[in-house]
C-alpha positions as CSV (number, residue, x, y, z in Angstrom):
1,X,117.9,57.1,40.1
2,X,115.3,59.8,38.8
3,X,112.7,56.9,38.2
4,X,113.1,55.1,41.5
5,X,113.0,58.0,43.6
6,X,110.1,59.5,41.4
7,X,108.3,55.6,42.6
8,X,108.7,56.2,45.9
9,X,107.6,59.8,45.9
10,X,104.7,58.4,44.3
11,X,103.9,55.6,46.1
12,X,104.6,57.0,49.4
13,X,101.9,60.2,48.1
14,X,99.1,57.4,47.7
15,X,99.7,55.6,51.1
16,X,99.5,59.0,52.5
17,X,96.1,59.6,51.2
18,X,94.6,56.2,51.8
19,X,95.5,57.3,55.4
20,X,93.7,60.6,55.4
21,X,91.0,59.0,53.7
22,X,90.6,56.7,56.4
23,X,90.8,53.5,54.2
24,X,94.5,52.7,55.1
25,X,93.3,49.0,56.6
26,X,93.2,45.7,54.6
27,X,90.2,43.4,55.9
28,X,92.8,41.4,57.5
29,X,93.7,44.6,59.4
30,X,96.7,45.2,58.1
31,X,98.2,48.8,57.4
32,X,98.2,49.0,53.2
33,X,101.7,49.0,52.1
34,X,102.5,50.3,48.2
35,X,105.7,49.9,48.4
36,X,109.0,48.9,50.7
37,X,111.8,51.0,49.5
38,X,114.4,49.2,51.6
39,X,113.8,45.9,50.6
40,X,114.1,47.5,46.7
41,X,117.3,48.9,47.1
42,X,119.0,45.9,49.7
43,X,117.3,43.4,48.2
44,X,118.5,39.7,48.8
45,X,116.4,38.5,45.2
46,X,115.4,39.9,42.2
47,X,112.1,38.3,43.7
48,X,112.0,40.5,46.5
49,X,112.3,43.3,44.2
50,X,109.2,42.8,41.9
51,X,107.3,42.1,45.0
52,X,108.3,45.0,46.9
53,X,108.0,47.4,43.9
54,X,103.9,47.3,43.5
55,X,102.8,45.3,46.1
56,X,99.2,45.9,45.7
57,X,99.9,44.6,42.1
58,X,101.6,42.1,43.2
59,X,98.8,40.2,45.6
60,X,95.9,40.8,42.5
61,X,98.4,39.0,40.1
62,X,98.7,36.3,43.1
63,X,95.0,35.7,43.5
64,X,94.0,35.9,40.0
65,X,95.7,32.9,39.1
């Protein structure tokens, strides 16, 4: 429990300061997301755990293939 919380402290920390810095858009305009804590700990699939875990990580794995 330690770990996941810890995540999300952490996570939540760095979307924080990508919106004080002002860099909290994607060039699609969306509002960067790190990480959906919900869908982690209801999730429907595994899937929709390792993608809401990292979800930066997750699109760079996607578009590096």
């Amino acid at each position: 429990m330690s770990v996941r919380f810890s995540h999300y402290f952490v996570s939540l920390t760095s979307e924080a300061l990508l919106i004080l810095s002002g860099v909290w858009l994607t060039l699609d305009g969306e509002l960067i997301r790190v990480v959906h804590p919900s869908l982690i700990e209801i999730p429907r699939s595994l899937v929709e755990v390792v993608v809401a875990w990292n979800i930066p990580m997750h699109k760079w794995l996607k578009s590096c293939k």
